[in-house]
N, C-alpha and C positions, 0 to 999 in steps of 0.2 A: 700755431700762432695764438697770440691773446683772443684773435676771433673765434675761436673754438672753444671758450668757455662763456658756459652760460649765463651772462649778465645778469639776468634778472635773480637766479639764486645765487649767485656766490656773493653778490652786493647787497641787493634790494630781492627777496622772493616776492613773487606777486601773491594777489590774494589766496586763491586755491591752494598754493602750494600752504600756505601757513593755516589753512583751514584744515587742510588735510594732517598737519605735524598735531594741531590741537587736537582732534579727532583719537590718533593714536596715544598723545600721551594723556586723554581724559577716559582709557580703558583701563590698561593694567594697572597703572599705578595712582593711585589712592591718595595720593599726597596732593598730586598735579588737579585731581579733578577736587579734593576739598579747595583747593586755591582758586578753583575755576568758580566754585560756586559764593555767593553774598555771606552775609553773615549769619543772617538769620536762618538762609537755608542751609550752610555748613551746619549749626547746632541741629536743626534739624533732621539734619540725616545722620547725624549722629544719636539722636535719640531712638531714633529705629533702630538703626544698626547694631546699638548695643541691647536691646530688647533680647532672649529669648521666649524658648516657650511656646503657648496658643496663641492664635491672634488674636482675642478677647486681653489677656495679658498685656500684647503689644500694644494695642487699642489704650489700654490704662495708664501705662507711664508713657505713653505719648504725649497723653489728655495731661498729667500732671507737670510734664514737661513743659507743655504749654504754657499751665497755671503760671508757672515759675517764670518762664520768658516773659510774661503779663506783669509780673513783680517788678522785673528788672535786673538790672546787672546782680542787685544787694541778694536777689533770691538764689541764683546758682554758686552754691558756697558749697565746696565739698567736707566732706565728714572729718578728711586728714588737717591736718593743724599745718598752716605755712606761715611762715614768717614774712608777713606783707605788710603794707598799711594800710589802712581804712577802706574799705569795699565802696565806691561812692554808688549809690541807684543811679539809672538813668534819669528819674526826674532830677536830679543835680546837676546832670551832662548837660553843656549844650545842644541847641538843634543842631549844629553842623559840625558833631566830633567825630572821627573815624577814628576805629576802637584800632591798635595796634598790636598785635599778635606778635608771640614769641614763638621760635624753633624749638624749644622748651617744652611751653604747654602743647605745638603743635604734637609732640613726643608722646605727653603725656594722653594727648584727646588719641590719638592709635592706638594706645596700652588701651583705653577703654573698650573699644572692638572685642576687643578678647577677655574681656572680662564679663565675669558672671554677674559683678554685682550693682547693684541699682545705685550708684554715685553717681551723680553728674557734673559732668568737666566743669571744672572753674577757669573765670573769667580774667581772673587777677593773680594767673600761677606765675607772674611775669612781671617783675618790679622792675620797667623801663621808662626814660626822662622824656620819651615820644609819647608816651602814651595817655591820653589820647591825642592825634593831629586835628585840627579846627580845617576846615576850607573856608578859604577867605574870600577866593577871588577864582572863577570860571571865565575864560574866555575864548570864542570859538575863531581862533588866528585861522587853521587854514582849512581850503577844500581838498578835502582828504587827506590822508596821515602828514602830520608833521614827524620829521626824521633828524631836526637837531636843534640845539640852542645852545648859546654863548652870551654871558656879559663882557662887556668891555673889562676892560684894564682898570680905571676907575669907578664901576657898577655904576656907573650912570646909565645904561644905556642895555634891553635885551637884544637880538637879532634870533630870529626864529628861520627856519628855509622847512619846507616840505614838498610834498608829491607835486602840487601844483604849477611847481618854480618859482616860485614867490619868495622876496626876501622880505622878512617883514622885522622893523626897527620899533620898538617899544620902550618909553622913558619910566625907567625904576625910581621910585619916591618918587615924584613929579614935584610934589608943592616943595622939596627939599631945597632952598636956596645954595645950600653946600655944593649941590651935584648939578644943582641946574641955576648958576647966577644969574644969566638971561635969560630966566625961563625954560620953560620947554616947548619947540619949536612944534609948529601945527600946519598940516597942509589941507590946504584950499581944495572946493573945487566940489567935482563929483566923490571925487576917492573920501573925503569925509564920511558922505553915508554909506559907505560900503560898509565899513565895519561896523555899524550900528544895526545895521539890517542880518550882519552873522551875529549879532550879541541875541535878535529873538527867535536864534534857530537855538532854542535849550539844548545845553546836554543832559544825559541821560541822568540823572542820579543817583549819590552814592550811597553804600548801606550805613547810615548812619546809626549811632547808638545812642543818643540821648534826644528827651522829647525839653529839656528848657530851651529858656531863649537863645537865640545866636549870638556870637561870640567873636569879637573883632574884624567884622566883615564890612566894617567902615576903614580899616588899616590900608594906608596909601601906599601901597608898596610899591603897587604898579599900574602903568596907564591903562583906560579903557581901551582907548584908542590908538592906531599904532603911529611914530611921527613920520614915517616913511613904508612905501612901500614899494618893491623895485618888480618888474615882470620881466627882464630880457631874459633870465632862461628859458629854455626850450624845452625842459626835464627836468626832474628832481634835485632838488639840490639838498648834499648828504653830508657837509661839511662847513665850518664857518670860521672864521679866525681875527679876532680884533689884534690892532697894535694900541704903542700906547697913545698915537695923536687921534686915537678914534677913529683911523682907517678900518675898516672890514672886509677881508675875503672870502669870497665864496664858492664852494667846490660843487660840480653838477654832472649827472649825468650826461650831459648836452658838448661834454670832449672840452668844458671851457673851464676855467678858473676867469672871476671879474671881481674888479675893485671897484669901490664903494666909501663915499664919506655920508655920514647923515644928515650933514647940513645941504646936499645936493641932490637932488631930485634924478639925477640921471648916473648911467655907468659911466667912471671918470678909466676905466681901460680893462679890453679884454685880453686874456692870456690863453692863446687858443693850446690846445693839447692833440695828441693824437688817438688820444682815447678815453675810454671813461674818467674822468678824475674823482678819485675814492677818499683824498682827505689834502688838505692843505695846511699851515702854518708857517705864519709870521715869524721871526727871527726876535727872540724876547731883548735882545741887544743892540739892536740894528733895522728900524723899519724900512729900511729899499730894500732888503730882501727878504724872501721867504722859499718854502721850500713846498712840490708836491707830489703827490704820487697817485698811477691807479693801474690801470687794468694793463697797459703796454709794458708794466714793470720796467719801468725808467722812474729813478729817483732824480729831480730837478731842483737845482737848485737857482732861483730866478733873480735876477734884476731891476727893481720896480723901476727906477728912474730911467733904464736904458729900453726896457722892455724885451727882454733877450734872456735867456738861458747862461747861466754865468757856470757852471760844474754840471755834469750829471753823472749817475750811477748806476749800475745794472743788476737788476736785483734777481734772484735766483727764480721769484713767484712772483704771482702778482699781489701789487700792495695797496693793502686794503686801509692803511692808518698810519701818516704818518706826526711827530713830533720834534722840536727841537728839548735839548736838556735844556734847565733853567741857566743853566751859566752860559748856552749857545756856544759851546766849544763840539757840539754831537748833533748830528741829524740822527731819528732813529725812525726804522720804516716796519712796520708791523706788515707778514704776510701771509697768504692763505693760507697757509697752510701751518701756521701756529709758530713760525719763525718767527722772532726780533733782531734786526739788525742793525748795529751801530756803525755810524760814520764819521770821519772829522768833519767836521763844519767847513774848515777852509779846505777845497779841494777834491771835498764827498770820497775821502779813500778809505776804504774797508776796517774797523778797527775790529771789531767783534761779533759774535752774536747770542743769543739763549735761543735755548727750544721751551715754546712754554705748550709745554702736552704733559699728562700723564705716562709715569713706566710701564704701562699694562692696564689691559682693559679697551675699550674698544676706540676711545682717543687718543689710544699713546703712538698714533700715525700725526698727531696735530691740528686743530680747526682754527680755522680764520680768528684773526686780532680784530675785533671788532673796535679798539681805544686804547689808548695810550693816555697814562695821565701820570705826572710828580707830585711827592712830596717834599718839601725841605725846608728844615730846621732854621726859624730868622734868628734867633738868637743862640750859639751851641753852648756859649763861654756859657752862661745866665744859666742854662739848665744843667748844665754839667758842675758850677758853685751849688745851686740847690738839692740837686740831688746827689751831690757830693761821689761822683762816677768819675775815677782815674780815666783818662785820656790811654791811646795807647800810647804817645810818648814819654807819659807821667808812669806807667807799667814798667817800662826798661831803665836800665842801667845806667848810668851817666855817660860810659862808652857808646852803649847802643843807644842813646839819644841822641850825640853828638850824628854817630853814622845815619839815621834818620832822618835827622835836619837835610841834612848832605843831600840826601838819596830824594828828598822832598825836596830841595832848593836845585838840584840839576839836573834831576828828571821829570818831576811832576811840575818844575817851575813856578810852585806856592809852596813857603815852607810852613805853612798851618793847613796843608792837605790831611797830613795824617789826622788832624784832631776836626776836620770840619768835612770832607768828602764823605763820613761814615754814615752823615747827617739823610744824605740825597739817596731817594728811593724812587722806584719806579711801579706804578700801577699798570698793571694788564690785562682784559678784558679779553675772552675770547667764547667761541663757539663751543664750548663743550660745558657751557654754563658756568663758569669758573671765572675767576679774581685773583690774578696770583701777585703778589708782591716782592719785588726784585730791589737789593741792594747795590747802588753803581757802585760803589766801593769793591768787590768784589763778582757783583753781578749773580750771585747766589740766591735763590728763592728765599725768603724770610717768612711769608706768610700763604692760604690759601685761604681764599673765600667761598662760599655756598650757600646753596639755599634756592638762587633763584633761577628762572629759565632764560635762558639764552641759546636757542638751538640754530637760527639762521639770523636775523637781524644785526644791524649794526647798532646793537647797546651798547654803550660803555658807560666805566663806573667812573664815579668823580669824587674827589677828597672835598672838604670842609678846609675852610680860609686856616684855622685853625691847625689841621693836620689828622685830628679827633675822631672824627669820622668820615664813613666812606656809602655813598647811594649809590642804587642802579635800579632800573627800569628792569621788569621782566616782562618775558611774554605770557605769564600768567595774569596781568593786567593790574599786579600790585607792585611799590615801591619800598626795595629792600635795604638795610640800613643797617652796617656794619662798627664797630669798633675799631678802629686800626691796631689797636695793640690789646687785646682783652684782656691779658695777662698784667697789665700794667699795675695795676693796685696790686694782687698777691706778689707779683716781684717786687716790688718795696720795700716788703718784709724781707727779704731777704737779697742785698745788696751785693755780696762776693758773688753769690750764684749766676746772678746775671750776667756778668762777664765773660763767664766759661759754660751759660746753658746751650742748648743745640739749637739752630737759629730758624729751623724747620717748623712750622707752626701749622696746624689748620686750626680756624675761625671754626667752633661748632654750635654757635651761638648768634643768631641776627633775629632782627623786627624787622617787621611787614607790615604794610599795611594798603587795603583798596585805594587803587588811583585812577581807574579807568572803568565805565560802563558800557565802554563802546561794544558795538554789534562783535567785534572782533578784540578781546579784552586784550592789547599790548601796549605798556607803558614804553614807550620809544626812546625816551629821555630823561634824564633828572641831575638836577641842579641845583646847591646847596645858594641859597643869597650870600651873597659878601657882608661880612662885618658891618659894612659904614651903610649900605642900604637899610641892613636891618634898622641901626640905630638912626636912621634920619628919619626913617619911615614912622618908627614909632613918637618921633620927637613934634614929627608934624601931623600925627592924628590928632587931632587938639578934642576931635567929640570923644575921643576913645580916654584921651590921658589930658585931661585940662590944663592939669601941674605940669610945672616946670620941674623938671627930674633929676638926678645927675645919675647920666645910665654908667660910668664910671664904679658906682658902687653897689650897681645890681652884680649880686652873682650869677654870672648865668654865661653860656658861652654863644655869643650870639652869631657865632659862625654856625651852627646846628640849628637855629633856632627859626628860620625859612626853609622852606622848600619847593623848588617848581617842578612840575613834571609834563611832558608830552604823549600824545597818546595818538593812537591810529584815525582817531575821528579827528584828529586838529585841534584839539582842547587841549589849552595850556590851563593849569589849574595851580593855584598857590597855596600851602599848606601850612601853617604856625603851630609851633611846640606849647600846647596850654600848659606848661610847666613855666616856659617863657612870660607867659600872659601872666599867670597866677605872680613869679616872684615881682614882675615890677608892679602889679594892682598892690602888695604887699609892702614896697617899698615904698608906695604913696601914701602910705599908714604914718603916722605921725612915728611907730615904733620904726618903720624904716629910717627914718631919718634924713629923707631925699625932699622932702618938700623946700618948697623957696621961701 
């Protein structure tokens, strides 16, 4: 029975258990424990390490190493010539920049171990648009690990749930009139100073790399304070799911799913379960239902208005993650065991499924789906005119276009399936530290991700509004930051090729960067801001940006350009792209041309 496996690891591991993984993987492997350690002390042990010789020797280019680290970023320049831009020192950096690392240079700083000669790793082997990230904004939401986060529909609004049961609602841009025309709603009472009294429990600080002044930490992105806060669970809660009327669901430990509006102070219905529930979702089509899943492996599909079970399904494992597709024709249920399986929506009847494991090697038995996430194309027509990419019904023959239409108008029941479905992707997050990237159009792996650790927690990676990029939380205690397509510039050079290249990809290239100090370094979450927060937020720091702007004609893609992360201590922490900051301080330039 579901009783017979162990809750606490196959869901949520408790603390020891994750002490004990860190333990083993900060021995053998070198990779894991430079991640484990700061910044300053990574260079550090890197300067010994590559030492030979007496210890008088070692002693020496320790001492000079030092010197250098005293200099600043501009002193560690290595001998080989790179083609980068301008080395900035840290007295240029702000006080709260976190320097952002490449898989690259990390490459490179291991070549150095084995090397005889006296170079020291450079700081800037790594021309990335993160780098460096600002911290704008720390705030200690809960007691003990927070385990998820969601913005609404319209990013008005965060919802945070962790260890404690606590559902906790936070207003994004608050002074934004756009997202908040009545304001934003504040509760009375005692529960006011609570969160003021966890704002003087500091977190721990990060290694930061520059000694100037601070840098947009007056940026209104997000409340202090949170405007709601709910206590009826009983347990953890590991899931969360807004619709578009700004309902919220909430998945817990405690056997329940409950609903939630934030203009109400109390649970408006609970949705009892028979066992643990591991992830829940709203229907993107349809708010009376949603769908959930967890440890009794029953996929449900629920009734809000009736409050009743409307379909269910029986899934092979138990399900750790589930999702609807963006077009809500598919329930899909992520399970332990590194299965996806797809459903129809109407009726939850079996349509498919992927194995997302490795062929060989010691996960190609499968680990848990820790997330589920989409991407897809809002405009295809627009990008397929500009980059000038035949459709496949523009590929075939006038015959076999005719038969196509056909075959798309009385099978698939849309006859622009063929040129719009290729569009819609699926992200996968699982237990073997992996990201793998799935096409619903044929359901075929397209990409893989790595880099970062995911060995038992429930991380999952999350896409950029945009499509552009992709984060995740690791349990090495930083947040890693992928490309979705890395290939995309050199494919452009060459246009036929893409068509007919092999659709198999691995990702060997990501940034990192420190997002957690906690006693137990694991990033839990991470969440890219929505477009229109970004731009409200910066449109109402009026101390930060006086002028009136037209963010219109910043280049800049401001879906990448926030980021939130959670962490085991309960600190959510907000991070801005000073590539971000810099172009629009530049558009305020009379040469930008944005002034009013």
């Amino acid at each position: 029975s579901s009783d017979a496996i162990d809750t606490q690891y196959s869901i949520l591991p408790d603390r020891e258990t994750l002490e004990y993984h860190q333990r083993l993987s900060a021995g053998p492997n070198e990779m894991n424990q430079m991640a484990s350690h700061s910044f300053d002390e990574s260079l550090s042990t890197l300067s010994h390490r590559s030492t030979s010789g007496s210890p008088t020797s070692a002693r020496k280019k320790a001492s000079e190493f030092k010197q250098k680290l005293k200099r600043g970023v501009a002193g560690l320049r290595s001998s080989k010539k790179h083609h980068r831009k301008r080395i900035v020192s840290s007295e240029e950096l702000p006080g709260n920049a976190v320097y952002v690392r490449s898989s690259m240079a990390k490459t490179a700083q291991m070549r150095l171990k084995t090397s005889s000669s006296e170079e020291s790793p450079t700081l800037n082997s790594a021309d990335s648009s993160f780098n460096p990230m600002l911290l704008v904004k720390t705030i200690q939401a809960h007691d003990g690990p927070a385990w998820c986060a969601a913005f609404s529909n319209d990013g008005s609004f965060l919802a945070t749930g962790g260890e404690d049961g606590n559902v906790t609602i936070w207003a994004v841009s608050p002074k934004s009139k756009k997202l908040h025309p009545k304001g934003v709603p504040t509760r009375g009472g005692e529960n006011q100073n609570e969160v003021q009294n966890n704002e003087e429990e500091q977190a721990p600080p990060l290694s930061f790399v520059g000694l100037g002044p601070e840098l947009a930490t007056n940026l209104e992105i997000l409340s202090s304070e949170p405007v709601q806060r709910y206590r009826d669970h009983t347990a953890d809660v590991i899931d969360l799911s807004w619709s578009h009327t700004n309902f919220l669901l909430t998945a817990s430990v405690d056997k329940s799913v409950r609903l939630y509006h934030f203009s109400k102070s109390n649970c408006l219905h609970l949705f009892k379960h028979a066992n643990l529930v591991a992830s829940v979702d709203f229907h993107p089509l349809d708010d009376r239902y949603f769908i959930s899943g967890g440890l009794d492996k029953k996929l449900r599909l629920w009734n809000i208005t009736d409050g009743r079970v409307k379909d269910w399904a029986q899934a092979p494992e138990v399900i750790t993650s589930t999702r609807f597709t963006p077009d809500g024709k598919y329930a899909v249920a992520g399970l332990l065991r590194g299965q996806v399986y797809l459903y129809e929506a109407d009726g939850l009847k079996y349509y498919t499924q992927i194995a997302c494991r490795n062929r060989s090697g010691k996960n190609r038995k499968g680990k848990k789906v820790t997330g589920i996430s989409f991407l897809r194309e809002v405009d295809d027509k627009s990008e397929r005119s500009e980059e000038h990419h035949p459709s496949l019904t523009e590929r075939l023959s006038e015959t076999g276009r005719s038969v196509a239409n056909l075959v798309a108008t009385k099978v698939l029941g849309n006859p622009e399936a063929l040129s719009t479905r290729r569009t819609d992707r699926m992200l996968v997050s699982t237990n073997d530290s992996r990201v793998r990237l799935y096409g619903l159009n044929d359901f075929c792996m397209i990409r893989k991700y790595k880099g970062h650790t995911n060995n038992s927690m429930q991380i999952r990676a999350r896409v950029s509004e945009s499509g552009s990029h992709i984060a995740c939380g690791s349990e090495s205690g930083h947040c890693f930051i992928w490309d979705v397509d890395p290939n995309k510039n050199r494919l452009k050079k060459n246009m036929i090729n893409k068509q007919i290249q092999s659709t198999k990809d691995k990702s060997k290239s990501t940034d990192y960067f420190e997002a957690s100090k906690a006693s137990l370094p694991i990033v839990t979450d991470t969440l890219f801001f929505p477009t229109m927060t970004v731009r409200e937020s910066l449109l109402t720091s009026k101390e930060m940006f006086p002028l009136s702007l037209g963010m219109d004609r910043i280049d800049d893609d401001f879906s990448s350009a926030a980021i939130l992360t959670l962490d085991y201590d309960g600190t959510i922490r907000v991070f801005v792209r000073k590539t971000c900051i810099d172009n629009i301080l530049e558009a305020c330039t009379p040469r930008g041309g944005t002034m009013a």
